[in-house]
Structure formats: C-alpha cells, structure tokens
C-alpha positions in Angstrom: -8.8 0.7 -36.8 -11.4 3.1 -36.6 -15.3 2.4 -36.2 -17.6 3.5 -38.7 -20.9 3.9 -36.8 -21.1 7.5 -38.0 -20.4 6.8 -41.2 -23.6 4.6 -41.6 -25.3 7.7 -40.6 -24.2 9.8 -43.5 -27.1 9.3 -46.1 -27.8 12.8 -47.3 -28.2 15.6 -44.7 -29.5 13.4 -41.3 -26.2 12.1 -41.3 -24.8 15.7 -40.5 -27.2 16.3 -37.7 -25.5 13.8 -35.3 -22.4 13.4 -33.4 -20.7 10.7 -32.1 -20.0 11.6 -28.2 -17.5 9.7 -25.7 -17.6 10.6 -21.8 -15.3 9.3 -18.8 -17.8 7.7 -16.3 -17.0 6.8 -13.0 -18.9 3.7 -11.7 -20.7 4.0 -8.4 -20.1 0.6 -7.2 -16.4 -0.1 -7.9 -14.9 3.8 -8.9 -13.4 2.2 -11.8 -14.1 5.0 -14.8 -15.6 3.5 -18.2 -16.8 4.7 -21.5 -20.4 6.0 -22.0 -20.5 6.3 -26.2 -23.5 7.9 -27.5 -24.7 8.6 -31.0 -27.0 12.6 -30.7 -27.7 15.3 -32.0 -25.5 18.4 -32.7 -28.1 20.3 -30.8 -27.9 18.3 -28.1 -24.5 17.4 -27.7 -23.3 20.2 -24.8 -25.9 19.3 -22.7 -25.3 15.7 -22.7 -22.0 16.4 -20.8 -23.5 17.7 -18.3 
C-alpha cells in the first residue's frame, strides 16, 4: 500500500507547494545504493538532484 506522507500536507494551498522526491544513493563505505526520500519544495525540487 501506498504512504500518505503527502497527503498530510494537503491542508489548503501549502500542501501544493511540496513534493515528495526519491533518489538512488550510493553509499560510500559499502557501494550498496539506498533510498534518500525527501519531502521539498516544488521550487526546489531540480536542484535537489543534483
């Protein structure tokens, strides 16, 4: 089943402003890749990929 973290964001417009953002992370030590989630803004959701 799905999560609803976003959807306890939506009260009115703030709710709109954010996205929910999933990135592949490889880990330094054992260069196994993981998971980084992230709750930001819409704004700011390009640059947190990079």
């Amino acid at each position: 089943m799905a999560k609803k973290a976003v959807a306890t964001l939506q009260t009115g417009n703030a709710g709109r402003n954010h996205t929910k953002c999933i990135k592949m992370v490889k880990s330094p030590k054992t260069g196994a890749y993981f998971f980084q989630e992230e709750i930001v803004e819409n704004e700011k959701a390009l640059a947190y990929f990079k």
